[in-house]
C-alpha positions as CSV (number, residue, x, y, z in Angstrom):
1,X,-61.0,-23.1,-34.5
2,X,-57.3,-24.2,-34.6
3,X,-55.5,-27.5,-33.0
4,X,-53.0,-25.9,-30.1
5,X,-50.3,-28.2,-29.0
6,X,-50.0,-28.3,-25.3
7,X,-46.2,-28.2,-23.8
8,X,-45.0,-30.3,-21.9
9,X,-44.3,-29.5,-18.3
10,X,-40.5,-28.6,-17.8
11,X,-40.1,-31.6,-15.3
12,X,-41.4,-34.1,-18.0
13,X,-39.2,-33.1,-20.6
14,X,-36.0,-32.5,-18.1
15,X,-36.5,-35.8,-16.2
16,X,-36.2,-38.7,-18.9
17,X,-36.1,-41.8,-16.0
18,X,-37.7,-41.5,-12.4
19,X,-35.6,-42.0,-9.2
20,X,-35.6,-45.4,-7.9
21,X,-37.3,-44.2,-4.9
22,X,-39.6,-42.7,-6.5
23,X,-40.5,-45.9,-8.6
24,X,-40.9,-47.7,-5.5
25,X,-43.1,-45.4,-3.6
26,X,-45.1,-45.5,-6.6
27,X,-45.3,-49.4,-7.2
28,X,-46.2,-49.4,-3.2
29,X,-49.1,-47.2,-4.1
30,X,-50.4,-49.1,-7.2
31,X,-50.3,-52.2,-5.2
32,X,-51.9,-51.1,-2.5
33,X,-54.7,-49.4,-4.2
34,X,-55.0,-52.5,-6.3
35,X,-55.6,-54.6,-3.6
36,X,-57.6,-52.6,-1.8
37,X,-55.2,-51.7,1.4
38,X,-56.2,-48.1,1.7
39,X,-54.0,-47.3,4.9
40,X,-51.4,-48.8,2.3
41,X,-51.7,-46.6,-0.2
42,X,-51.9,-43.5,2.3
43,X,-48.6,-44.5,3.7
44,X,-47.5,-44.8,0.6
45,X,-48.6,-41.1,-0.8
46,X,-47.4,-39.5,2.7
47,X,-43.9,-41.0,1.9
48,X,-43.8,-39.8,-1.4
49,X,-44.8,-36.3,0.0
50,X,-42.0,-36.7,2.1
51,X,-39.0,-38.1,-0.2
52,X,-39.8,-35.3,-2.6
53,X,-39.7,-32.9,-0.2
54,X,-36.2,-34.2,1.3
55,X,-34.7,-35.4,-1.5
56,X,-36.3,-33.3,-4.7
57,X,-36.8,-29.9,-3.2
């Protein structure tokens, strides 16, 4: 059996640095789950849901 390299997905290799909204919707989320604030971290993934919808569609 052979090694296969795996591509990368087009939006990994297109998209060197992460909007700064992104980042921070992100951070939010780490934190939050971190620290245990689960209606945090949801807030946090529902505004990510929406920010790429609006702003990365």
């Amino acid at each position: 059996m052979t090694k296969q390299k795996t591509a990368q997905p087009a939006s990994a290799s297109v998209h060197k640095t992460r909007c700064a909204e992104c980042q921070n919707i992100k951070q939010r989320r780490a934190r939050a789950l971190e620290s245990g604030d689960r209606p945090g971290a949801e807030a946090a993934t529902v505004a990510m849901g929406v920010h790429l919808r609006v702003t990365h569609p």
